[in-house]
MARTOR-578138 format. One line per 4 residues: for each residue x, y, z of N, C-alpha, C. Coordinates in Angstrom, 3 decimals. Each point is the difference from the previous one (the first is absolute). Layout:
N
X/Y/Z/X/Y/Z/X/Y/Z | ...
***
This chain:
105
-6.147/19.147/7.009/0.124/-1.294/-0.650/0.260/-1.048/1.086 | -0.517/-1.052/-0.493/0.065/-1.309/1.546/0.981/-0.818/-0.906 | 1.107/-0.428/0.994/1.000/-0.904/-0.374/-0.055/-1.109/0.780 | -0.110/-0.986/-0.413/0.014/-1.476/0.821/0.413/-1.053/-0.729
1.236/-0.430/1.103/0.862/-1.490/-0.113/-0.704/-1.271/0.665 | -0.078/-0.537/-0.720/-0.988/-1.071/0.355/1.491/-1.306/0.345 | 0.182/-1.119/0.394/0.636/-0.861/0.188/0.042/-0.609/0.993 | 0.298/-1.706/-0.025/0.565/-0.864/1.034/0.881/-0.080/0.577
-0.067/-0.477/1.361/1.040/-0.002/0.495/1.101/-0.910/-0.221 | 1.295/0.736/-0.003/1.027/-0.874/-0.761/0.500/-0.223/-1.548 | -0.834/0.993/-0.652/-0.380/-0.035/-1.240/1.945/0.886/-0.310 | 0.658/-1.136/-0.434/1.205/0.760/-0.504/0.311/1.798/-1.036
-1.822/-0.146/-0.354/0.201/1.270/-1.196/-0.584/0.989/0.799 | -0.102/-0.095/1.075/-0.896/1.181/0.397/0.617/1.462/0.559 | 1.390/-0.306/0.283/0.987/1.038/0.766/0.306/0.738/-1.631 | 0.413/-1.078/-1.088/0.649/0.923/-1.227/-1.237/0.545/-0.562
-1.068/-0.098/0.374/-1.260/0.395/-0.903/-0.486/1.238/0.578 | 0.228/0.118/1.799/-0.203/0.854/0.749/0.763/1.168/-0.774 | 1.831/-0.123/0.408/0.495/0.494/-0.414/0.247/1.070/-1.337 | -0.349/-0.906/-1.214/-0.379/0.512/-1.167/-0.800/0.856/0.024
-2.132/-0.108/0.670/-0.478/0.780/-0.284/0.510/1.425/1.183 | 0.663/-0.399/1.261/0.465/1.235/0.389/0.801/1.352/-0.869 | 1.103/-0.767/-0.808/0.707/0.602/-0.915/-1.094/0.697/-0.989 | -0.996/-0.750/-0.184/-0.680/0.944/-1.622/-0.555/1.092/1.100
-0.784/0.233/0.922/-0.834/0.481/0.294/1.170/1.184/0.133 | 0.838/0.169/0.902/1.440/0.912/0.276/0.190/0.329/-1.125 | 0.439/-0.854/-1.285/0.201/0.861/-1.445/-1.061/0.825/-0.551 | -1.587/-0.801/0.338/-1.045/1.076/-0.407/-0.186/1.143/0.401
0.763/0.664/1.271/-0.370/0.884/1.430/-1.618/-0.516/0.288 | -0.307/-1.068/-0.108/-1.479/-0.511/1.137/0.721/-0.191/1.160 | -0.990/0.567/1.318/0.646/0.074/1.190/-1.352/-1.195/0.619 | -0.790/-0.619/-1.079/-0.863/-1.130/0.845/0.123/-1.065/0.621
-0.654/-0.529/1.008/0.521/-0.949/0.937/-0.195/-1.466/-0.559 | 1.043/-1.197/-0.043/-0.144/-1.128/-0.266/-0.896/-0.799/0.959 | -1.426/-0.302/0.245/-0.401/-0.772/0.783/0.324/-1.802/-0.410 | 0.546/-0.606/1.155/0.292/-0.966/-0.668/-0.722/-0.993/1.286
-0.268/-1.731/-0.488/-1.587/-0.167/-0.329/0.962/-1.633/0.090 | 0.275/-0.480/1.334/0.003/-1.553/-0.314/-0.783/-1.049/0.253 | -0.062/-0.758/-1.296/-0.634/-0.797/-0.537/-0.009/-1.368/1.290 | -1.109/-0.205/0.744/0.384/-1.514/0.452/-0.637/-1.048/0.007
-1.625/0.023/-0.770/-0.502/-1.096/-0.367/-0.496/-0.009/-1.207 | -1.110/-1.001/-0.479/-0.685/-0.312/-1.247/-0.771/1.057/0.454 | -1.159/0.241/0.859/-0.851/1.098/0.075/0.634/1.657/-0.026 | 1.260/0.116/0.640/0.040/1.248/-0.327/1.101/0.148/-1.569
0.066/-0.935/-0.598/0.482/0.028/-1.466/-1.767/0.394/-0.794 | -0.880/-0.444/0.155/-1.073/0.157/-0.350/-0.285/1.425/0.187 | -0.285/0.237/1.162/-0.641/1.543/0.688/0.908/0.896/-0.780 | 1.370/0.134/-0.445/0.643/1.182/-0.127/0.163/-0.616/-1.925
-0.631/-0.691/-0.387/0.377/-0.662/-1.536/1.214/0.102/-0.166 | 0.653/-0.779/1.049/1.721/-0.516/-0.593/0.404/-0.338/-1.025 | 1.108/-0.002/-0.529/0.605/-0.241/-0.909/1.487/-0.584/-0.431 | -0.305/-0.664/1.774/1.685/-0.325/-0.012/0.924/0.611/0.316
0.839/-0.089/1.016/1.202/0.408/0.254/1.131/0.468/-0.658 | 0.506/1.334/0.074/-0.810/1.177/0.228/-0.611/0.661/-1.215 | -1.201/0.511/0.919/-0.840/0.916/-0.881/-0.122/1.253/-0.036 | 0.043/0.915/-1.043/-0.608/1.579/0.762/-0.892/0.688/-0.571
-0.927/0.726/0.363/-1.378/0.787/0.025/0.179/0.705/-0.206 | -0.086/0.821/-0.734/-0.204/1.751/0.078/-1.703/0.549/-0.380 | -0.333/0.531/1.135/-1.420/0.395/0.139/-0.622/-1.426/-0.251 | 0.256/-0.929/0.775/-0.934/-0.952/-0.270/-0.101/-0.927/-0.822
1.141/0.076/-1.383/0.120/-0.479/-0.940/1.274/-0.996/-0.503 | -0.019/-1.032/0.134/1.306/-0.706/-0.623/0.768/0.467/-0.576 | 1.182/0.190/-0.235/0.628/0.957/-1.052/0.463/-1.285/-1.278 | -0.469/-0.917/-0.472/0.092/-0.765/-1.045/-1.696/-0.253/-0.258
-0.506/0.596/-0.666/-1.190/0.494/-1.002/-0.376/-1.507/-0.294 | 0.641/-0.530/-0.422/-0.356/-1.404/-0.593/-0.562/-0.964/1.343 | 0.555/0.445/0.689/-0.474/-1.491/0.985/-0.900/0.620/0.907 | -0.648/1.116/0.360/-0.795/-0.042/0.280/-1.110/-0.559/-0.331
-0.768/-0.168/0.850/-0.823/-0.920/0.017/-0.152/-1.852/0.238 | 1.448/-0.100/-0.260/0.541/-1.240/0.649/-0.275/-0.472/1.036 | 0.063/-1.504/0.418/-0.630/-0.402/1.343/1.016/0.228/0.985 | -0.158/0.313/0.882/1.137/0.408/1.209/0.570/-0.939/0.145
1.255/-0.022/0.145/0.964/-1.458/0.495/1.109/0.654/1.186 | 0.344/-0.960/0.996/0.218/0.046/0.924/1.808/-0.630/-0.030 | 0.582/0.723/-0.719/1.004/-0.700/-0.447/0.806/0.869/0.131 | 1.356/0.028/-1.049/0.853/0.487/-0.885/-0.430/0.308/-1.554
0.698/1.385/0.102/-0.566/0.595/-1.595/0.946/0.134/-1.009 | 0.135/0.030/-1.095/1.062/0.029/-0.755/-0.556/0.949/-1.374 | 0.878/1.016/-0.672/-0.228/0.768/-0.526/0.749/0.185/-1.436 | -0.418/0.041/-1.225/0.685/0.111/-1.131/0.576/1.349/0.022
1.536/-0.252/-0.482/0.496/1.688/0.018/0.749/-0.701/-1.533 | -0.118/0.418/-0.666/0.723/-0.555/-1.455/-0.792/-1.510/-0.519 | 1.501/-0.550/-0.208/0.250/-1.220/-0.593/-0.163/-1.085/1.232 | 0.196/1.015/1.234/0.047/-1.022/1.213/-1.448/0.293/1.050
0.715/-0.772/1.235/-1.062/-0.477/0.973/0.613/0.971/1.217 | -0.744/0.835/0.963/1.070/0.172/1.215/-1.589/0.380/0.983 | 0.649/-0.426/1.700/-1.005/0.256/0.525/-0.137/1.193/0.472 | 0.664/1.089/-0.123/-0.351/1.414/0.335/-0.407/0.559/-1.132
-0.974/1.167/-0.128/-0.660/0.644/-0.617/1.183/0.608/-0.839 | -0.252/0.196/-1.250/1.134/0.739/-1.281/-0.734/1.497/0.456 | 1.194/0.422/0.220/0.092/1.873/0.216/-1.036/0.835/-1.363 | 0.112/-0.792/-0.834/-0.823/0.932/-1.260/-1.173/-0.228/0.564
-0.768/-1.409/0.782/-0.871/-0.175/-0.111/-1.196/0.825/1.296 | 1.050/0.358/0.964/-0.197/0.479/0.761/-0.273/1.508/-0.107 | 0.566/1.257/-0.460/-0.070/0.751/-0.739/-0.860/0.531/-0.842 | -0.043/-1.251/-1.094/-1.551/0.229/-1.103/-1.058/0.239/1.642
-0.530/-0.915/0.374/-1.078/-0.220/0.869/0.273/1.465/0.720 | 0.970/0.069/0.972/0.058/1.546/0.486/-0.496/1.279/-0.601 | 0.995/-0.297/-1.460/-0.290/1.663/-0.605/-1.535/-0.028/-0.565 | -1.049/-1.667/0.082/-0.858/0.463/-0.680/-1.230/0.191/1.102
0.617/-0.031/1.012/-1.312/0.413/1.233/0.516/1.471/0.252 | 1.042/0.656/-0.167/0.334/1.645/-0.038/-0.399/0.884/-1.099 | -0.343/-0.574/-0.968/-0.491/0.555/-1.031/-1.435/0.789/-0.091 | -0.010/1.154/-0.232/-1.454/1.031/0.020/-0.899/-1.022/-0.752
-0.903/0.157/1.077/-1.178/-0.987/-0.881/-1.007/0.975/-0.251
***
């Protein structure tokens, strides 16, 4: 499985987002490597279909279903986890996306 952290530099969410998906992967026993992937212009927000600070991939894939396909932005990302707004990825959301690229196809 390919894991990739996408983010800017300076991007305040990117250490707790790191962090987080380190923790799931350790709770999953995945022993796969985080390639992580910084973001530093409009063209390479394009080339890698950014999604804002921070982002993460698994096999290639956004792990929020919905916005793929979105135009790459070269920014800060912000993420619904409830009722609220936060800029690190919600642990469920991270997870769903994981367990559904491990799954026997």
């Amino acid at each position: 499985m390919k894991i990739q952290l996408l983010y800017v530099r300076g991007c305040p969410h990117f250490k707790p987002a790191l962090n987080l998906l380190s923790e799931i992967l350790k709770e999953k026993g995945l022993k796969e490597k985080i390639e992580l992937i910084e973001i530093g212009s409009e063209e390479e927000a394009k080339k890698y279909e950014f999604l804002g600070s921070p982002s993460i991939k698994i096999n290639g894939k956004d792990i929020e279903k919905e916005k793929r396909g979105y135009p790459p932005s070269f920014g800060c990302r912000i993420y619904k986890n409830g009722e609220n707004y936060t800029g690190v990825p919600p642990k469920r959301l991270i997870l769903k996306a994981i367990e559904e690229e491990i799954k026997p196809k």
